[in-house]
C-alpha positions in Angstrom: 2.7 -5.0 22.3 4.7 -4.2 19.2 3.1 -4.3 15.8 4.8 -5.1 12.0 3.5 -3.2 9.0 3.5 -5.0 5.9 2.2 -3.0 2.2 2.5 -4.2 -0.9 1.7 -1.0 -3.4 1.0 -4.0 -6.6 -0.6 -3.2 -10.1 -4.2 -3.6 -9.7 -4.1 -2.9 -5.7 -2.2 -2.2 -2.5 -2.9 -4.4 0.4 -1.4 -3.7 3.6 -1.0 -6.9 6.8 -0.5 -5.8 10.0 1.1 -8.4 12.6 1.5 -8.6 16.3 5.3 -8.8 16.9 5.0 -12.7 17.3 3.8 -13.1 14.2 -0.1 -13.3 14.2 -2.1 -11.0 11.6 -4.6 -9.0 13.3 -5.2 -6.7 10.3 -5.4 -6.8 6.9 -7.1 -4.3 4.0 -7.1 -3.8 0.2 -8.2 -1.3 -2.0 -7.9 -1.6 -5.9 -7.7 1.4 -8.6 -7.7 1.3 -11.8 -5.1 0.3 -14.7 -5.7 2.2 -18.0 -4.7 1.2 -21.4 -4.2 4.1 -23.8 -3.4 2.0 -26.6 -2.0 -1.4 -27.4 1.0 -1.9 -25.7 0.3 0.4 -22.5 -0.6 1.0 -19.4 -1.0 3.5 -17.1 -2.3 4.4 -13.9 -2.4 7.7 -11.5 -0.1 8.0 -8.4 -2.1 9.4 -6.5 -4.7 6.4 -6.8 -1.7 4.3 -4.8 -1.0 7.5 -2.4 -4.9 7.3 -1.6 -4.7 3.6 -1.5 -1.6 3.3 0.4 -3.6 6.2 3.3 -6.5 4.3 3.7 -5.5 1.0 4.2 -2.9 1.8 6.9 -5.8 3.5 8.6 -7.8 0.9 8.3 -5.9 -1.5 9.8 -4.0 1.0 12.3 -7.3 2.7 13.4 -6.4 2.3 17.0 -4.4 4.5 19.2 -2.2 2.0 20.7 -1.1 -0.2 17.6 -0.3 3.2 15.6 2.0 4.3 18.6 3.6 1.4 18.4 4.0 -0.3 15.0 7.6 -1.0 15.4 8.9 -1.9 11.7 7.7 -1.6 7.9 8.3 -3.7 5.0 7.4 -2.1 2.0 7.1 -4.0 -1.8 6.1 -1.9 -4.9 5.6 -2.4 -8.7 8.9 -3.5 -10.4 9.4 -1.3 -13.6 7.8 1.3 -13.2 8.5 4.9 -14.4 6.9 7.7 -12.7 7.4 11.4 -14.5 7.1 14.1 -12.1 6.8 17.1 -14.9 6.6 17.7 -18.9 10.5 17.6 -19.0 
């Protein structure tokens, strides 16, 4: 049996599906982190809070052996406009 991964990193949360190849969901999980706003007008949050997020809920739905050994595709939706700075400059 082939599996589909579905993970949608979103603003308050990433979720991640996990399908059987025809279709039937046979995993799902969500795990939320925070939003933080500075100051009128903002908003910020920590990547790492949606690296950690993204990690645990494929685990959580990929667990087993088998369907991790053979999840055969990935779709993968994130925030829209959204800049990430990787270092002071």
């Amino acid at each position: 049996m082939k599996y589909l991964l579905g993970i949608d990193v979103g603003t308050t949360g990433t979720k991640t599906l996990l399908f059987r190849q025809d279709g039937v969901l046979v995993g799902q999980a969500y795990e939320s982190y925070p939003l933080h706003t500075p100051e009128a007008g903002f908003c910020e949050q920590n990547p790492e809070d949606w690296w950690n997020a993204l990690c645990h809920t494929v685990r959580a739905v990929s667990d087993d052996l088998e369907v991790r050994q053979n999840i055969a595709a990935m779709s993968l939706s994130t925030q829209g406009g959204t800049t990430l700075c990787v270092d002071a400059q």
